[in-house]
N, C-alpha and C positions, 0 to 999 in steps of 0.2 A: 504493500500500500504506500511506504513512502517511494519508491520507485514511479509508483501511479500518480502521489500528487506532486513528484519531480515532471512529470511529463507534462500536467495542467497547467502548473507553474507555467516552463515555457511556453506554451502552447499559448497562454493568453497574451501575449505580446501583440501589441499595438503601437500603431502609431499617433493614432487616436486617444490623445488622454481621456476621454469620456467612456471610450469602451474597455478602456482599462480598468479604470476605475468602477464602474458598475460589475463587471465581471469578474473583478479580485474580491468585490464586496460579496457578491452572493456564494462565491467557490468557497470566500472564508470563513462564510455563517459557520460552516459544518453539515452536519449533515450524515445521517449512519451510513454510507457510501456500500450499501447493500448490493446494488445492480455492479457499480465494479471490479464488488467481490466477487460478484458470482462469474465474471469472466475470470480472473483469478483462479478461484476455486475449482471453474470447472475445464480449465488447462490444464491443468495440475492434475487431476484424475484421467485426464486423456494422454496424460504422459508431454504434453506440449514441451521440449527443452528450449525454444528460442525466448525473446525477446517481446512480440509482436501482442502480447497479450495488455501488455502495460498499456501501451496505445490504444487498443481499443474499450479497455476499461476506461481510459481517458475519455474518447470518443463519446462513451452511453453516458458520462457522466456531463458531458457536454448537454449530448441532448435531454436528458433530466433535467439539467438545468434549465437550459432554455424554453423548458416546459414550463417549469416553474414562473419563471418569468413572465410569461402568457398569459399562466392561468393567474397570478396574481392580479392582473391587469385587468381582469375579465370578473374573476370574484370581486374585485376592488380591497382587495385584503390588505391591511397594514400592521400584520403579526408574520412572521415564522420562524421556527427556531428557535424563539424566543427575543429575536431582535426586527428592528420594522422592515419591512418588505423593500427592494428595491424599488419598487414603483410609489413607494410613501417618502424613500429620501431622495431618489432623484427622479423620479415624476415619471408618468403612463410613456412616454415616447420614447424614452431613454430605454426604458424598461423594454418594452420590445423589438426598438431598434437590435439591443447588445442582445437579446434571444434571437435574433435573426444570425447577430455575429456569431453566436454560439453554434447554431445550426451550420453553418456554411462551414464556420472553421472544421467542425466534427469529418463534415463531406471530403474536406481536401485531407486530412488525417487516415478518413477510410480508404482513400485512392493511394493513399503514400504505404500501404500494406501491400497492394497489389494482390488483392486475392479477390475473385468476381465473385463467389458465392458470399464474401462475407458483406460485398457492397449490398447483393442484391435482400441479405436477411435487411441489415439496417435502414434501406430505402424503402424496403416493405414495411418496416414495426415505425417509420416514423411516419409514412402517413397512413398506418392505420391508430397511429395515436391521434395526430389529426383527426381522423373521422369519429374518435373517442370524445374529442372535445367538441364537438359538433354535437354528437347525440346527447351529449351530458345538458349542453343548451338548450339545444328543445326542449329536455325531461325536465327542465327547471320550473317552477311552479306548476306541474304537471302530477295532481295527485291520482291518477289514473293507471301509473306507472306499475307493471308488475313486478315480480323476483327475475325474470328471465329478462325483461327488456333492464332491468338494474347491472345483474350479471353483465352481461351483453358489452355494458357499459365499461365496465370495471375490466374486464378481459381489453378492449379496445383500448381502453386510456391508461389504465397501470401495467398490467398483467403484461402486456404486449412488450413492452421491453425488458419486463423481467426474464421474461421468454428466450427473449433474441441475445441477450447476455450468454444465458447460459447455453445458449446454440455458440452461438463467438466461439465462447471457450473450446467444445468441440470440436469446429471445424479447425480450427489451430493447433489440433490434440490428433488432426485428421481420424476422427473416431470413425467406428464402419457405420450407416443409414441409418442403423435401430440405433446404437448408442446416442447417436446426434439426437435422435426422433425423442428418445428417452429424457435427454436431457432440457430440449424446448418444453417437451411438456409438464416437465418437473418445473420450469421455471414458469411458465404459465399456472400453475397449483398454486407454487410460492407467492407470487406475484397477486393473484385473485384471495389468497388468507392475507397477504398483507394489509390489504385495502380495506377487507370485511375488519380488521382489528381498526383501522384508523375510523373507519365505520362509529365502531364501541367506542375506541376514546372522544370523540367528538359530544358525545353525552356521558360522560362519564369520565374523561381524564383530569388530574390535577394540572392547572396552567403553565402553573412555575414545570411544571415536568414535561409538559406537551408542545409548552414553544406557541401555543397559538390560545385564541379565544374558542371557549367552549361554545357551541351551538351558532359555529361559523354554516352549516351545511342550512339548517336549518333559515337563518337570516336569509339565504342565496336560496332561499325554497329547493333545495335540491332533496328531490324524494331518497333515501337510502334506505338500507337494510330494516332499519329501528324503527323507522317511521312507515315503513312499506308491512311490515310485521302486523304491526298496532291496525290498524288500516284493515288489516284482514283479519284480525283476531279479537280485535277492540272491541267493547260495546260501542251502543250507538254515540253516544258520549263523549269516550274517547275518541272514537274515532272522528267525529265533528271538528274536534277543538285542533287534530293531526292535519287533516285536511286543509283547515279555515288556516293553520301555518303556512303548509307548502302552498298554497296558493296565493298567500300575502304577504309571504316574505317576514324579515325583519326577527324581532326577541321577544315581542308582545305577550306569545302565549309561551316563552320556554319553561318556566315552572309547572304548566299545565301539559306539556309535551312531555319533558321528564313523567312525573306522577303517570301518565299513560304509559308512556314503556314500561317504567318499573312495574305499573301493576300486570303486565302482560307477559313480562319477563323478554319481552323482546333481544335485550342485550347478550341474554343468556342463549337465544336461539340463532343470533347473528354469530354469538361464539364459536355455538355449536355445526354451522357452516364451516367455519376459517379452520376449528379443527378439521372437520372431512375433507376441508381443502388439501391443510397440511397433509392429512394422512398418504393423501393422492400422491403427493409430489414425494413422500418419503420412497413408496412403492416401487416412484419412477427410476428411484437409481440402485434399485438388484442388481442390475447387471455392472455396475462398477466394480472395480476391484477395491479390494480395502486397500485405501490407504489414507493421511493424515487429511489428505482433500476432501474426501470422500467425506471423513468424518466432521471436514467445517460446513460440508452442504448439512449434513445431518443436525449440527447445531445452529444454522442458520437457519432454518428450517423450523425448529422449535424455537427460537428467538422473537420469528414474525407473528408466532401464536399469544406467547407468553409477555410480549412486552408493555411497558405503559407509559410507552413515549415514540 
């Protein structure tokens, strides 16, 4: 990993002091740098001995970023990480212009690999994250939203690079069709429990722990797991007062949206998702061999279940 943020490091070089600065600001928040792990990680178990892995963990971390960037823009967010959002200290333009720089730079990064399958995984999971962000807007005050059009969602916009990571790592491990196979859909699992937990903390995280404001999904009407639960398990009651949120946005009812989940257990059933997720993606790597790699997908893997940040 320090290897990986040697390569960001130079990598963000500008001549542009504005896209410097915006891009040194958000690389430095921090950040559990989970997606470049799992390039890492999953070289390592494919036996990968070069170089070219650091790079393209750099790469995914690029385009997470640049995501991030976006979407804060689009949420109108001014938390994460626990420090204010680049689009709070240097303003919506900035903020998407240096995601645009973020995207491009990544592109010339993936070509300086020279390897066509790995261009073609990354040009694929980046706009299907694209299309992630896109359905996620529509479904915004959209309480109509089911579990599968949610999933749908959450696979397109997170899961999708989790995915393509841990593909990366394989093809640079030159794994044989099934291993590669094994290992996208492993990070596609990882990637869909991660999001189901951000899901949970979102109603239920400590702030100071979580880096953001609680009942940020909710203010941005965005239907998810906890509110799509109550919705269908709710009395009529509940469910009104879940509804009359996602469709109007803002904090108004969040004491009344809380007490609805909690009485439905909602959080506990979103849990109990993210675990079958995880279990999926544990399954997906039988066919590795043991080794120390192996065993950090294993803990990375129960990390995305268990954590509360």
């Amino acid at each position: 990993m320090m290897a990986v943020d040697a390569v960001i490091r130079a990598r963000l070089a500008s001549d542009v002091v504005l896209v410097r600065q915006v891009a040194e600001y958000i690389i430095g928040a921090g950040g559990k740098r989970l997606r470049p792990a799992l390039v890492l990680f999953a070289a390592g178990a494919t036996g990968y001995p070069g170089t070219h892995h650091h790079d393209l963990a750099a790469v995914v971390e690029f385009i997470h970023t640049a995501t991030l960037l976006h979407d804060d823009v689009v949420d109108e967010s001014d938390l994460r990480r626990g420090n204010s959002t680049a689009n709070a200290m240097f303003g919506n333009a900035a903020a998407v212009l240096v995601g645009d720089f973020l995207y491009s730079r990544a592109f010339q990064m993936m070509v300086a690999v020279d390897n066509m399958r790995v261009m073609s995984v990354l040009s694929d999971a980046t706009n299907t994250i694209a299309e992630g962000e896109v359905l996620q807007l529509m479904n915004c005050h959209n309480a109509d939203v089911d579990v599968e059009a949610y999933l749908r969602v959450i696979r397109f916009k997170t899961a999708k690079l989790f995915e393509a990571a841990a593909q990366l790592g394989a093809i640079l491990g030159a794994a044989s069709p099934t291993v590669e196979e094994n290992l996208a859909r492993y990070g596609m699992h990882l990637g869909t429990a991660f999001q189901l937990i951000d899901d949970v903390l979102d109603y239920s995280g400590d702030e100071s722990t979580t880096g953001k404001h609680l009942g940020d999904d909710l203010a941005e009407g965005k239907p998810t797991l906890p509110l799509i639960h109550v919705l269908q398990h709710g009395d009529e009651r509940q469910s009104a007062v879940v509804r009359r949120a996602i469709e109007q946005g803002g904090r108004e009812d969040f004491p009344a949206v809380i007490e609805a989940i909690r009485a439905t257990d909602a959080l506990a059933e979103a849990r109990r998702r993210a675990q079958a997720e995880s279990a999926l993606a544990l399954a997906e790597l039988s066919r590795l061999a043991d080794s120390t790699y192996k065993d950090s997908l294993v803990q990375l893997t129960k990390f995305a279940v268990a954590r509360n940040y």
